[in-house]
N, C-alpha and C positions, 0 to 999 in steps of 0.2 A: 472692087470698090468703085470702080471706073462706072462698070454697069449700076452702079447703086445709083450711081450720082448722075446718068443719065433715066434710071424709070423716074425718080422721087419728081424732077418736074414735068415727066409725062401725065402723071396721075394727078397730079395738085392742078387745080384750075381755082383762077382767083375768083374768087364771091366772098359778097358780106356775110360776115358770121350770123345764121340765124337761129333765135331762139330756139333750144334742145327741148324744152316745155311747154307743150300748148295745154295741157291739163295735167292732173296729179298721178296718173297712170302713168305719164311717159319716165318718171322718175323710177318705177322699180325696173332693177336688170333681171332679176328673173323671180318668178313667182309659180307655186304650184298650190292647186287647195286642197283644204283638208278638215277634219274637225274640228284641231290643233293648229293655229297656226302659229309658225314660230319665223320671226323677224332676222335678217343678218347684213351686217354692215360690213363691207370690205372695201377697201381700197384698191379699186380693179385698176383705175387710172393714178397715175404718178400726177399729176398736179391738174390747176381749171384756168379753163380759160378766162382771160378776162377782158372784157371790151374795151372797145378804143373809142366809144362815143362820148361826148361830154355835154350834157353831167350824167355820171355814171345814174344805170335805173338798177333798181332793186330787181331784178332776173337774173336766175339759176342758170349758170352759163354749160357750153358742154364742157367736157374733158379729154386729156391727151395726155401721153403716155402709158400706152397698155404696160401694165404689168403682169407678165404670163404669171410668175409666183404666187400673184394673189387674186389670180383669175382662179388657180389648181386650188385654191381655199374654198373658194366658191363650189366648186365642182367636190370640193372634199364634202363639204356641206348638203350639196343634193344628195350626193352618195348616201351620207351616213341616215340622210332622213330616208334615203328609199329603202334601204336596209332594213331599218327597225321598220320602216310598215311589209315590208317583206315578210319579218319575224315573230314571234308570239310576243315581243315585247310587253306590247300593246298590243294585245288582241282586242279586233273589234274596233279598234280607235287606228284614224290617219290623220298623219301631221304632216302640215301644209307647209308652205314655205315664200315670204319674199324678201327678196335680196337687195338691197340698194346698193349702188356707187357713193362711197364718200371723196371719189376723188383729192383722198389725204387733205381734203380740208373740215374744220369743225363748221363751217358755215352749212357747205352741203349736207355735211351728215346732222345737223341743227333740224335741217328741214327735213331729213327723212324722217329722224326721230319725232317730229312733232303728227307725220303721218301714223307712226304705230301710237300714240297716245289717243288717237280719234276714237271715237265711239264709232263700237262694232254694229256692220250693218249700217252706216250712217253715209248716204249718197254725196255727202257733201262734205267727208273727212272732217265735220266739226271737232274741236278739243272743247269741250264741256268747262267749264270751272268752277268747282266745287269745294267748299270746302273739304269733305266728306268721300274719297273717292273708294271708301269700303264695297260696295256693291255696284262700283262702273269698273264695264266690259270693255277693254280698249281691241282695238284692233289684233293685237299679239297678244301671247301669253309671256313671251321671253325673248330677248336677243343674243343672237352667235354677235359679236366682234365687239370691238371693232379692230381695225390692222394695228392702229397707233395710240400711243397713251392718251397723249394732247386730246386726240380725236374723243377717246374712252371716257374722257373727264367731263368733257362738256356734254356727252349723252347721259353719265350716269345720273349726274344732276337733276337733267330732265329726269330722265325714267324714275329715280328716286320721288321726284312726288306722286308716283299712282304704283311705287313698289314693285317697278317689273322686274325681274330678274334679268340680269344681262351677265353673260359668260365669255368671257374672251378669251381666243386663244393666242394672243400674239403681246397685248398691249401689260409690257411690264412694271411698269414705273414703281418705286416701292409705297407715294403715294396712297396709291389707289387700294392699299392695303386696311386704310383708314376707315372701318366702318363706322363713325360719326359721318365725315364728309360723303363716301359710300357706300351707302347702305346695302345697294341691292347689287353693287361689283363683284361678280366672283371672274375667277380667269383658273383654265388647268392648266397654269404654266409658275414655276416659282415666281418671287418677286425680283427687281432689279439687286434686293438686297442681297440676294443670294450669287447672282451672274455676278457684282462686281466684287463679292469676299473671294470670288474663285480667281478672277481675275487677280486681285492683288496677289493671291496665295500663288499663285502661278508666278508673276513676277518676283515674287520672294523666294520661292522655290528655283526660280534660275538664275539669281543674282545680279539682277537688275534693280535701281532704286533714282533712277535718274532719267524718267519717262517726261514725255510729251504727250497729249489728250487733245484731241481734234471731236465736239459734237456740234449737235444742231443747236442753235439759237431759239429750242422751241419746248414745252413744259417736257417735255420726254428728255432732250437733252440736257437741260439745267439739272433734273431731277437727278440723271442717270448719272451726270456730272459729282453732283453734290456727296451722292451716293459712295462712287467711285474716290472720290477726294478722303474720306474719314475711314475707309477701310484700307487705302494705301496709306495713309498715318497711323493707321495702328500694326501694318507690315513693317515700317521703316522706309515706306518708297513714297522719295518727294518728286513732286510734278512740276519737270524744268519748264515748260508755258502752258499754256491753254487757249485755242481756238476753238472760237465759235462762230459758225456757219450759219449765213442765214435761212429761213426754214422752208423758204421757197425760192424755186428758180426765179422766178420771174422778178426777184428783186434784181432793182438795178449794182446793187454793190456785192452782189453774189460773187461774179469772177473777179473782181477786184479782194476779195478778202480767201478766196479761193489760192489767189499767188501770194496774199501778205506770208498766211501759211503755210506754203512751199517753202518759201524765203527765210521762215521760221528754222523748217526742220531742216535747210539746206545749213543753215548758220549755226546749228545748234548742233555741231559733231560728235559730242558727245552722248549724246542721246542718241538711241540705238533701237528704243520700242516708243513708238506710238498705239498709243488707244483709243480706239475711234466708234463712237458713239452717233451714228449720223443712216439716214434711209439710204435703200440702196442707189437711189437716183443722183446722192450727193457724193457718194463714194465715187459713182462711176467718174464723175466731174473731177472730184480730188486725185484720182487713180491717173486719168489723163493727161494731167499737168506735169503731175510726180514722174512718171514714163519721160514726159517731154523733160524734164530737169536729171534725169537718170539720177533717182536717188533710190536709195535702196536699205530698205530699213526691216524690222520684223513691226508686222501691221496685226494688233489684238482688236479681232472682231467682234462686235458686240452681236446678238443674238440675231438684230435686225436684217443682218448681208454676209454672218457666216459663212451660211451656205449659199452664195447667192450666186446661180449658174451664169448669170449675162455677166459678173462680172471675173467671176474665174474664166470666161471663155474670154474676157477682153485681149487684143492683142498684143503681145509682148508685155504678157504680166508676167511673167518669169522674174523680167527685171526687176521689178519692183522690192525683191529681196522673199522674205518671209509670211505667209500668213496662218494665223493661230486665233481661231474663234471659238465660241463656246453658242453652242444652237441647243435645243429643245430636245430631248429624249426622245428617240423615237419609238414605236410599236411595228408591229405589222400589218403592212401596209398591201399586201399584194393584192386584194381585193380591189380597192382604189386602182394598181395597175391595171388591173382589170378592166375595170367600169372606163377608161382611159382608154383602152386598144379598140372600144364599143362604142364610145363619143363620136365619131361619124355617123352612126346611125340614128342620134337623137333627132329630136326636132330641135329647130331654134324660134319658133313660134313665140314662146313663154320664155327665155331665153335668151336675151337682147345680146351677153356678155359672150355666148358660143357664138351666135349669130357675129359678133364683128371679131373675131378671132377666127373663121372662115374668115369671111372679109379680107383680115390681114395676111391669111396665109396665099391669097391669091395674089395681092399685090406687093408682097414680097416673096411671093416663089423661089423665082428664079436666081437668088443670091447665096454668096456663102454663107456658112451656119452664123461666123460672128458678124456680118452685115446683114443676115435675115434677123438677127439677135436688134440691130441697133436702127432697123426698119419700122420692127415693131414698136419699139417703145416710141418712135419719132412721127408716128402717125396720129391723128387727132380725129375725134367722130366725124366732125366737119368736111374731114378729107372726102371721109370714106360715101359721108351718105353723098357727095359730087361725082363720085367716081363709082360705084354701083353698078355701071352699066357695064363695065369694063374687066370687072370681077370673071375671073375663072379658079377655081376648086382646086388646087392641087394640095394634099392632104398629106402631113408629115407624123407617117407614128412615133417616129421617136423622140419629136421633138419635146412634147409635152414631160414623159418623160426624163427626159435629161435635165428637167428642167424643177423636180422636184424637189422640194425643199422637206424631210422626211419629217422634221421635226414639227414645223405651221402643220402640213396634213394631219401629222398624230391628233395635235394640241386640238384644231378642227373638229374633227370626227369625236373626240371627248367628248369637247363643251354639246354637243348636239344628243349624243349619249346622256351625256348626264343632265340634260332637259329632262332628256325622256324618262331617264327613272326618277325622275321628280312629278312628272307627268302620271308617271304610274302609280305612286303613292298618293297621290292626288284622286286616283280614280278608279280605286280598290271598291269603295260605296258610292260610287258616282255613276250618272249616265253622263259621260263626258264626251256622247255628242253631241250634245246639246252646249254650245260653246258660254252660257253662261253657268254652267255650269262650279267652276270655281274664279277665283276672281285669280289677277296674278301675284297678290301681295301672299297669295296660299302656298301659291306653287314656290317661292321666297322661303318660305321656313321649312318647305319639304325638301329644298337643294341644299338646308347646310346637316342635314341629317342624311342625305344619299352617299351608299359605296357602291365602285367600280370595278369589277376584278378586270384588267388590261395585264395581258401578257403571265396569266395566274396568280398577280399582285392585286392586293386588293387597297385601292387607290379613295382616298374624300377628300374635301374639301376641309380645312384646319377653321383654324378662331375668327382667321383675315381675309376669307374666303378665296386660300390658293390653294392649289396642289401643289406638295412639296415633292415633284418628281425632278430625275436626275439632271444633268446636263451632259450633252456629250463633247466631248473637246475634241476641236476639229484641226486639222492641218491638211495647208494645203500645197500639195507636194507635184511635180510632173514625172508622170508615166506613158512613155513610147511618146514624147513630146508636146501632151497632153497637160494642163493641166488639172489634176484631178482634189477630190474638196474629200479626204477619208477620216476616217474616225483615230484617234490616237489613243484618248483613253474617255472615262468616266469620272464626274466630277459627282459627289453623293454629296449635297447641301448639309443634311443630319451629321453625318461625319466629320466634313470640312477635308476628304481625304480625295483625291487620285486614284481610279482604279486603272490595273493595265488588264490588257488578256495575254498579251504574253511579252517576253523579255523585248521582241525585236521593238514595239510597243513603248516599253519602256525608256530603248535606248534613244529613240527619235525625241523626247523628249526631256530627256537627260543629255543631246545632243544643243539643243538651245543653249545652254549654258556658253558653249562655246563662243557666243556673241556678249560682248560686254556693253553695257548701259550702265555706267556709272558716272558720277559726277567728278568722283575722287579714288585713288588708288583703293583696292583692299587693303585693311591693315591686318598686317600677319598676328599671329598668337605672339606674346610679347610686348603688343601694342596697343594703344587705345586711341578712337578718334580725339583730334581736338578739333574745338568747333571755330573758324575762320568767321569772315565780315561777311559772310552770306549770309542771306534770311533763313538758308533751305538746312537741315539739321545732315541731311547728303555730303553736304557739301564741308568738308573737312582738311584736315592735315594728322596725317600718322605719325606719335611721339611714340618713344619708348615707355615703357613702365618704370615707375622710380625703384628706387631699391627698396625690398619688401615687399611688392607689390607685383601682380602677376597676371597676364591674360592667356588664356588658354583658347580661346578661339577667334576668330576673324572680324573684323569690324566689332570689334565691342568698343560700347559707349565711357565705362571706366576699367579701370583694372581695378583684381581683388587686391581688399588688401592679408597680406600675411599673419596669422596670429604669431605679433610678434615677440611671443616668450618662449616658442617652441621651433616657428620657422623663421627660414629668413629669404629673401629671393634678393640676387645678383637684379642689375639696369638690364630691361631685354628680357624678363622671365617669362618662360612659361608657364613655370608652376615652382611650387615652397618647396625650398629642402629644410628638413629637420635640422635643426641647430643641432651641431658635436656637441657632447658634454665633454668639457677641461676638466683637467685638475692635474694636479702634481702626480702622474704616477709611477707605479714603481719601476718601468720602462722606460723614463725620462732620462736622457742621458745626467741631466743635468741633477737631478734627485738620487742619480748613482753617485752619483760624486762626494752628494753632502753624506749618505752612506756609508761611503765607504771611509770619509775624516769620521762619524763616528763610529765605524769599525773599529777603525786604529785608536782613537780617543779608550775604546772599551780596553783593547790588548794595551794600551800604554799602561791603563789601567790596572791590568793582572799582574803586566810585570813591576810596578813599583809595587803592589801588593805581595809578592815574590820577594823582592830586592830586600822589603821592610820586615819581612817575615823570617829570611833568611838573618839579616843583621838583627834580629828583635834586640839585642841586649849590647848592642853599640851605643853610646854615648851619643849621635846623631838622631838615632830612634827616639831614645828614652826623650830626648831634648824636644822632640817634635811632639809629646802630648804622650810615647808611649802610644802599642799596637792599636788599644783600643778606638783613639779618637783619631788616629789616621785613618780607620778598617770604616769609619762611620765617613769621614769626608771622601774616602775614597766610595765608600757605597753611596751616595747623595751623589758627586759627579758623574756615577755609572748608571743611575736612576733620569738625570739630567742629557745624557748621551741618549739613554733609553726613550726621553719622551721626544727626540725630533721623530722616531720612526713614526710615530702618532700625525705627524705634522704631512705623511706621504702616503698615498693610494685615494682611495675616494673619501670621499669622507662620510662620514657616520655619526647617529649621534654620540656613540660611544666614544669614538676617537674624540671628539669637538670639546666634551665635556672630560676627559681624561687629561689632554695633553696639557693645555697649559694649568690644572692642579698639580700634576704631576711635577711641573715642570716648576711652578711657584715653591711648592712645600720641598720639593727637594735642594732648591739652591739656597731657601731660606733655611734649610740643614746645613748646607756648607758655609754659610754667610756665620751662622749661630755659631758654629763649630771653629771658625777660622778667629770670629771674632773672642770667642776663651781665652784661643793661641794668644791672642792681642793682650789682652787685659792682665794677661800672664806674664809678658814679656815686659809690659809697662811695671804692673805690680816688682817686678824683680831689677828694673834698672832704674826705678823713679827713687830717689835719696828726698826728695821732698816730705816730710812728716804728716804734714794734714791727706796731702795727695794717698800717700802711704795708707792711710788710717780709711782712707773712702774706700780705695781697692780691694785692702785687706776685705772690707765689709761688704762689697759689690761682688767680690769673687766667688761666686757661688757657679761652678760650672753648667751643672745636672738641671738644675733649675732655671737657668738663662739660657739654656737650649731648650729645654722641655716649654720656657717659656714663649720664646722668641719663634718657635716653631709651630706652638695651638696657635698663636695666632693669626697667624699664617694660614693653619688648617681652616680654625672658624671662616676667616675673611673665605677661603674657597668654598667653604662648607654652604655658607649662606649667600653667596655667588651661583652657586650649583642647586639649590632649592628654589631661590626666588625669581633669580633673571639664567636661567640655565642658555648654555650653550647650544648651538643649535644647527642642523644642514643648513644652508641657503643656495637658492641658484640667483645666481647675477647672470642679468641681463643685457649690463652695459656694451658686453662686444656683440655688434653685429648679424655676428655668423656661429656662434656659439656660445654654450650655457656654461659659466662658470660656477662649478659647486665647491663653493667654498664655507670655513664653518664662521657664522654669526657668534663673534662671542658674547649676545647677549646683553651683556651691561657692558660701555665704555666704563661706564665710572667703576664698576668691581677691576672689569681688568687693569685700571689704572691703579687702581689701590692696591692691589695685588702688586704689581710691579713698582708703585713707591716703596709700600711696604720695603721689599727685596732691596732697593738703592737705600730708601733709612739705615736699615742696618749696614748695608755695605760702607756709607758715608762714616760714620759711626767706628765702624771696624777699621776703616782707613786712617779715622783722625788718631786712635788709639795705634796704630802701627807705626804713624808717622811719628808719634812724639817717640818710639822705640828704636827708632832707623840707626840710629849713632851706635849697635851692638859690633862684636867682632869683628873681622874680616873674615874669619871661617865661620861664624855661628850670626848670619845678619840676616833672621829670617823677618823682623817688622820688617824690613825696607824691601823684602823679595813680596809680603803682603801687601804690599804700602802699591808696587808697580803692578801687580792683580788684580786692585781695587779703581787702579789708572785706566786700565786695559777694558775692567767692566765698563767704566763711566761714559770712554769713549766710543765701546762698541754700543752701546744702551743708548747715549743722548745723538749718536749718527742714526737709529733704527726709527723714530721718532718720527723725523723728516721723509724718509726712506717709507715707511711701511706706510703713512699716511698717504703719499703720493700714488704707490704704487700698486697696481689692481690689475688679473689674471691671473692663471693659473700660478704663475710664478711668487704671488704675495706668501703663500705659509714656507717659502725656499727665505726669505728676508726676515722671518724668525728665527728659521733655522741656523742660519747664516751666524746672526747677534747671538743665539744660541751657545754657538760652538766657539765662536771668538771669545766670547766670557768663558765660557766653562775654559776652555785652552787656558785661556790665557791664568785664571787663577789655579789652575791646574799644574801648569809649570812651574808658576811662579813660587806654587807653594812643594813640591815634589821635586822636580828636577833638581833644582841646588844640590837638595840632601842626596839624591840619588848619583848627582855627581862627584860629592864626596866618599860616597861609602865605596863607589867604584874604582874613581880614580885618585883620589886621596886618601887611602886605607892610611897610610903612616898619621897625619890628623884625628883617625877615628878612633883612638885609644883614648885610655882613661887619663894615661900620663901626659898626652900632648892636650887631653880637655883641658885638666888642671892648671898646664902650664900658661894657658890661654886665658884664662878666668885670673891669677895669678897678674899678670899683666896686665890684664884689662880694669881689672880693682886697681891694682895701682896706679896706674893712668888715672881712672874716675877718682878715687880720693885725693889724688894729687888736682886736681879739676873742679874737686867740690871745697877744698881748703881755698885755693886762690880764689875760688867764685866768693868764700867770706869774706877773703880780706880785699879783695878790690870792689864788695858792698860795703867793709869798713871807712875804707879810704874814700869812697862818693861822697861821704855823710860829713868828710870835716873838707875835704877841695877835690875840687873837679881834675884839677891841673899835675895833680902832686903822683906819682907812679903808683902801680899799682903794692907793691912792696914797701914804699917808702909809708905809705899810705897805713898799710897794716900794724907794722912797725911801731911810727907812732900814735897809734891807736890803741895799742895795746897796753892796758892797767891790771891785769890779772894775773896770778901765776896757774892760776887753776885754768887758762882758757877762754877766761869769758869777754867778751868782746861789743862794746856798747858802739854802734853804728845811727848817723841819723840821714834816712831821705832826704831831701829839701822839698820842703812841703808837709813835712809830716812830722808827727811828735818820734820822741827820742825809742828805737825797739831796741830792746837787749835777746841779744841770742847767744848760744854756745856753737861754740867752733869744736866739731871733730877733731881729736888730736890723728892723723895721718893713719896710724896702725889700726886705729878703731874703723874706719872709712874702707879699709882693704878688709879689714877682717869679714862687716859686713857685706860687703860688695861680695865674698867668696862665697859666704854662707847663701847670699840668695839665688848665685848662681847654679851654686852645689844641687839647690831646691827645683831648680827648673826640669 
C-alpha cells in the first residue's frame, strides 16, 4: 500500500481538465464495420467527470473509474459478434459493431443514443424529424445494453420513437417490462420481479422477517426497492429501516449518509440481514466503513455486485460477516476465456476501452492484486492521456479472468446472439448488404418471435420482452484464505423453488438459518402472535392459545379454533383432543352401587313373595288384599327396581323411551293397587252413613286399577308417539360429551309424574283418615308413612335434578327412584312380614278375632259418646259431655234430637252400643 501511495502521485501531474470531445467520433470506445451494424452501451467507467468552471458549459466531460467487469461485457460483446460472422449464422452478411461509454450516466448515454438515431451514411450525424420514421435508416439496426436500468429507461424512450430494438443484458428493473412505456426493451435476463420473490423466499426460508434494505437513490433503486417491499409483505418479512444512497459519488452528502447508515445497522441489533440494492462502486464505499465499524451482518446481494471480484478481493472482507447474492445464470463460457488468453494480440486502434486498460496495467504494475484492484478504478482518462509517455506493458493473464462475472458475459453474448437471429429472419429474402435494406422497427417484430437453444435449452423472449432464465445463488465463502464468490444452488423463477446439486449444497444453506433476524421471539406451536404498538406486523408478543383453540406451528398469526362439539384443547394447545363420551356406566363405581340396592330391592322382593306364599291363608295375608293383589304390587315394585337398570350403560333410543314408561305405568300400578288397600280400610272403619254409601259405590277394585293405570298408559302412550324420548349429547362440559337421554317433552314427563303424585295424594288422604286401626293390624298409617316417604323423596328430586347435569344426572332418578319404591315398599310389606315371623302367636284366627272384638268395642263405645257430646253442644257448650246426653234424652227407642248453633234443629238415631260392635266385627270380618 505504501508503494501504491507513492506511484499514484508520481504519475498524476496537475493540468486543466480538457475537453474528451473534439468531434463525434472521439465518443465511441470501440467500433468495427460491417453490413450490420449493431450499437452497445456500457458502463466501462463508474462515474463523469464534472468541471469546476463557472458557469458550467454544456460539454461531455471525460470519465473515471475503470470498471474491469464491464469493460469484460464489452469484450463479451466483440466476441460474440466475431463469432457469429466467423459462423454460417449469417452467411454472406457481417455485423459491425460501436460501442460507447455511458459512464453510468443517462446524460452521456442520452448523447450516444442520439448518435445511433442519425441517418445512415449522414457526415454530419443529423437526427432527421419526421413524423413518419417507417423508411428512415438510422445509423444501427439494434442496441446491446445498457449496464443500468435508470441508464436503460432514458435510451429506450429515445430509441422507441424510430423502433429500434435495444437488448440488455444487465438492466433489470421490473419497470422496463412495460411495453406501453417500452416498446422496443427487451433484456435476456429476468425482471427484478423475479430476483426480489427469490430474495424474500430465501429470507423466509431461513427465518428471518426483521431485515434492513440499503439502495441507491436512483430509478433502479427505488424501483428495485419498491419491488422488494410487496414481495417481502406477502413472505411475512418486515423491513426494520431503509437507506438510500445517493446515486453518485460526487454528491456532496454521499459520506455523510454513507455513516447515517452504518449508524443505522450498528443500532439496529436485531437485525441481522441486510439487502442491498446499490452499483458496485457504492458497495465498495458502504463495505469500507462497515469493516471500519466491525459490524458484521449476512449482506443479500442484488444481482448488480453478487459476483463482484474487486469487491470480494477487498481487504478483510471476511469480517464483514456473510454474503448471499443471486447473479445471472450462467452458460458456457470458455470460448470467451479464450478470446481473453489472445487479447494481447489484438489492436487497440478501433478499441479506445483495450487501449486504456493497457494503459492501466502499466501504471499499476507493480502493486498487489487488491491495490492493483483499487488503482484501476481510481485512475481517470485525464491521468492517463498526461501520463502516456511513461507507460510500460506489463501484461496480466489472469487478471482479466479472475475478474469475470459469469453471468453479465452469458447475458452479453445472448442479447447479441439474439440480434442476430433476428437479423437472419430478417434476411432470409433480403440482400441485407445493402444496409437499407430493412428498416429497425422490422427487425422489432422478428426478435419477439426468435428461439435460442443455450446449453440444449431452447430459450425466447416471453409477452414482456424477458427471458425467463434461472438465477444462480451465490455465497460467498473463504477457501485457503481466500475469499471465493461459489455457487450454492439454483433459483428456477417458473417454480419459485431451490435447486441443490448435492446435500453438502444444501446444508450451507440450511446453515443460514443458524443466524437470527427477528424482531420478536419465535412463538412455539401452542402460541400465536399478538400484535404490540409497533407499526411492523414482525414485531409482536407470544400468548398462549385460549382453551379450545390450538396452534400447531410456529409464528402463526391466530390459533385454530377447535370444533367445539367433538374437541376440546387445554391453554398452550397443540392440537384438539376428541371430547370423552360420559355416561353412567356399568363400570362406575357409583352405578354399582345403586345396582346392587336394586339387587337387594328384587330379593327382598322374592322373599316377601316366599314369606306371603308360604303364610297364604294367615289372617295377615288374607287382610292385606289376599295373594293375588300382593303378587301384583309386588310385580309393579319389581318392574320399578327393573327400570333404573335402563337408567345405566350408554344410552339408546330404546333405553330413553323404555325407562321412564316403565317406570310411570308401573308405580301408577302400585299407587292404583295400594290405593284399593285404602278405600278398603276406609270403607271398613268409616261408621259415617253418607260416607259409607259413596265407598260402598266407589269400590270397584278391577276397574279403578284397570282404570287409574290406561291412563297412565295413554299419557305415555302419546308421550312416546308425538314428543318421543331421545339420545342427546350435551356439550356443556369442556372436555367431554355427555350422552344423556332428552326426555323429549318437559310437559309429558311432568304429567307423567303428577299423574303418579295425584294418585299417591289421593291414596294418602284415604289412608290417613284410616290411621286410627289396631295396633297389630295398622296398615293406613304404615301407607299413610309410604305416601310421606314418596312426597319427600319426589319434591327434594325437583330442586336436585334440575340443578344438576353430567354423567351423574340419570344416578338423581335413580336415587328418588329407589327411595320411593323402598320406602313404600317397607312400609307396605315389612310390618306384615314382621308379624308372620316374629309374631306368629298374633297371626291366628283366634288372636284376629280377639282384636277386632276390642276394637269394635272401643269404636262403638267412641261412636255413642261422639252422639251424645253432639247432643249435648246443641242445648250448652258448658254442661259435660254425659250430663249433656242425659238430659237430652226424650225417647225410649233411642232417638235423640241435637241442635248445632247455627243451624236448624237435625234429629238422628243413636246406635244402641251392641249394634255398633256387631257392626264394627262384621266389617272387619270382611276385610
Amino acid at each position: 500500500m505504501a508503494l501504491f501511495n507513492f506511484l499514484i502521485p508520481c504519475f498524476v501531474i496537475s493540468a486543466d481538465i480538457v475537453s474528451s470531445c473534439q468531434n463525434t467520433d472521439d465518443l465511441v470506445g470501440a467500433s468495427s464495420p460491417g453490413d450490420i451494424v449493431i450499437g452497445g452501451l456500457f458502463a466501462v467507467h463508474g462515474e463523469m467527470l464534472h468541471p469546476e468552471d463557472h458557469p458550467i458549459k454544456p460539454v461531455i466531460q471525460n470519465c473515471a473509474g475503470f470498471e474491469i467487469q464491464v469493460f469484460l461485457q464489452t469484450l463479451a460483446m466483440i466476441h460474440a459478434i466475431e463469432m457469429i460472422n466467423n459462423s454460417t449464422l449469417l452467411s454472406g452478411i457481417t455485423l459491425g459493431y460501436e460501442i460507447y461509454d455511458t459512464c453510468a450516466e443517462v446524460t452521456k448515454a442520452m448523447a450516444s443514443t442520439l448518435r445511433f438515431l442519425s441517418k445512415f451514411n449522414s457526415s454530419k450525424n443529423i437526427v432527421e424529424f419526421k413524423c413518419n420514421y417507417s423508411d428512415y435508416i438510422p445509423r444501427i439496426k439494434a442496441v446491446a445494453g445498457a449496464s443500468y436500468s435508470e441508464v436503460s429507461m432514458a435510451v429506450s424512450r429515445l430509441l422507441a420513437l424510430q423502433l429500434i430494438p435495444q437488448v440488455s443484458p444487465a438492466s433489470s428493473a421490473e419497470i422496463l417490462s412495460d411495453k406501453i412505456r417500452f416498446p422496443s426493451f427487451f433484456r435476456t435476463i429476468p425482471s427484478d420481479f423475479h430476483q426480489t420473490r427469490a430474495m424474500a423466499h430465501l429470507i423466509c426460508e431461513s427465518g428471518w422477517n426483521w431485515i434492513g434494505v440499503i439502495a441507491t437513490d436512483d430509478d433502479n433503486g427505488r424501483f428495485a426497492l419498491e419491488s422488494f417491499g410487496v414481495q417481502a409483505m406477502s413472505n411475512n418479512v418486515c423491513i426494520a429501516f431503509k437507506e438510500m444512497l445517493p446515486a453518485y459519488l460526487s454528491d456532496a452528502t454521499f459520506h455523510t449518509k454513507v455513516d447515517r447508515a452504518i449508524e443505522k445497522i450498528v443500532k439496529e441489533t436485531r437485525v441481522n440481514v441486510i439487502v442491498v440494492f446499490m452499483r458496485q462502486f457504492h458497495v465498495l464505499k458502504l463495505f469500507k466503513k462497515a469493516i471500519e465499524r466491525n459490524v458484521n451482518k449476512i449482506w443479500i446481494a442484488s444481482d448488480n455486485w453478487s459476483a463482484a471480484v474487486k469487491i470480494s478481493t477487498m481487504p478483510n472482507i471476511r469480517q464483514l460477516g456473510t454474503v448471499v447474492g443471486f447473479g445471472f445464470k450462467s452458460g458456457d463460457i470458455s470460448t470467451f476465456q479464450d478470446f481473453l488468453r489472445n487479447l494481447h494480440e489484438k489492436s487497440t486502434e478501433n478499441n479506445k476501452f483495450l487501449g486504456e486498460y493497457i494503459m492501466l496495467l502499466s501504471v499499476c504494475a507493480h502493486l498487489e492484486y487488491s491495490d492493483f484492484q483499487t488503482c484501476l478504478s481510481n485512475q481517470s482518462q485525464d491521468d492517463l492521456m498526461q501520463n502516456v509517455e511513461n507507460k510500460h506493458q506489463i501484461w496480466r493473464d489472469d487478471f482479466l479472468n479472475a475478474n469475470i462475472e459469469p453471468g453479465f458475459i452469458h447475458s452479453t453474448i445472448l442479447a447479441v446472439y439474439a440480434i442476430a437471429h433476428a437479423i437472419k429472419g430478417q434476411c432470409k429474402d433480403r440482400n441485407c448488404k445493402d444496409p437499407s435494406a430493412f428498416a429497425p422497427w422490422e427487425l422489432l417484430e422478428e426478435l419477439k418471435k426468435i428461439t435460442i437453444i443455450d446449453d440444449d435449452k431452447e430459450i425466447k423472449f416471453d409477452s414482456k420482452g424477458d427471458m425467463s432464465t434461472s438465477y444462480d445463488v451465490l455465497l460467498w465463502k473463504e477457501i485457503d484464505g481466500r475469499m471465493e464468490i461459489t455457487t450454492m444452488a439454483e433459483y428456477d423463477p417458473k417454480k419459485g423453488d431451490f435447486i441443490f446439486e448435492d446435500e453438502e449444497k444444501k446444508k450451507e444453506f440450511l446453515d443460514l438459518k443458524n443466524v437470527r433476524s427477528t424482531c420478536s421471539q419465535h412463538c412455539r406451536p401452542g402460541q400465536m402472535k399478538k400484535v404490540t404498538e409497533s407499526p411492523h406486523t414482525c414485531c409482536y408478543e407470544c400468548v398462549y392459545c385460549p382453551e379450545n383453540h390450538y396452534s400447531n406451528q410456529t409464528d402463526m398469526d391466530y390459533c385454530y379454533q377447535c370444533h367445539n362439539k367433538t374437541y376440546w384443547a387445554p391453554v398452550n394447545s397443540t392440537m384438539c383432543y376428541r371430547k370423552a363420551i360420559h355416561f353412567l356406566s356399568w363400570t362406575d363405581w357409583f352405578a354399582i352401587f345403586l345396582l346392587v340396592l336394586s339387587g337387594f330391592g328384587v330379593v327382598l322382593i322374592f322373599s316377601i313373595s316366599i314369606i306371603f306364599t308360604k303364610n297364604l291363608n294367615t289372617p295377615v295375608v288374607k287382610a292385606s288384599g289376599g295373594l293375588t293383589v300382593c303378587y301384583i304390587i309386588l310385580l309393579s315394585h319389581f318392574c320399578i327396581f327393573l327400570s333404573t337398570v335402563f337408567f345405566i350403560g350408554e344410552p339408546t333410543e330404546f333405553k330413553c323411551k323404555t325407562r321412564q314408561a316403565l317406570f310411570g305405568i308401573s308405580f301408577t300400578l302400585c299407587i292404583s293397587c295400594i290405593l284399593i288397600k285404602s278405600l278398603k280400610i276406609l270403607l271398613a272403619f268409616s261408621f259415617d252413613p253418607k260416607l259409607q254409601n259413596f265407598l260402598k259405590c266407589a269400590y270397584k277394585p278391577i276397574p279403578i286399577v284397570v282404570t287409574c293405570t290406561g291412563i297412565q298408559v295413554i299419557i305415555c302412550t302419546f308421550w312416546l308417539i308425538f314428543r318421543t324420548p331421545f339420545v342427546k349429547q350435551n356439550f356443556s362440559i369442556p372436555k367431554a360429551i355427555i350422552l344423556e337421554c332428552n326426555e323429549g317433552s318437559v310437559v309429558a314427563f311432568g304429567i307423567m309424574l303428577g299423574y303418579i303424585a295425584a294418585l299417591a295424594f289421593i291414596c294418602f288422604i284415604f289412608a290417613f283418615k284410616g290411621r286410627k286401626l289396631p295396633e297389630n293390624y295398622n296398615e293406613a298409617k304404615f301407607i299413610t308413612f309410604g305416601m310421606l316417604i314418596y312426597f319427600i323423596a319426589w319434591i327434594v328430586f325437583i330442586p336436585v335434578y334440575a340443578t344438576t347435569f353430567g354423567k351423574y344426572l340419570p344416578a338423581v332418578e335413580i336415587i328418588v327412584v329407589l327411595i320411593s319404591n323402598y320406602g313404600i315398599l317397607c312400609c307396605t310389606f315389612l310390618p306384615k312380614c314382621y308379624i308372620i315371623i316374629y309374631k306368629q302367636e298374633t297371626n291366628t284366627k283366634s288372636a284376629f278375632l280377639k282384636m277386632i272384638y276390642k276394637y269394635s268395642s272401643k269404636s262403638a263405645g267412641s261412636v255413642a259418646v261422639s252422639q251424645i257430646s253432639l247432643d249435648s253442644k246443641s242445648t250448652s257448650s258448658q254442661a259435660t259431655v254425659s250430663d249433656s246426653c242425659k238430659a237430652e234424652k226424650n225417647s225410649a227407642n233411642g232417638n235423640c234430637h241435637f241442635q248445632v248453633p247455627g243451624q236448624r234443629l237435625i234429629k238422628e238415631k243413636v246406635l244402641p252400643k251392641s249394634a255398633a260392635r256387631t257392626t264394627s266385627r262384621k266389617r272387619l270380618s270382611s276385610i
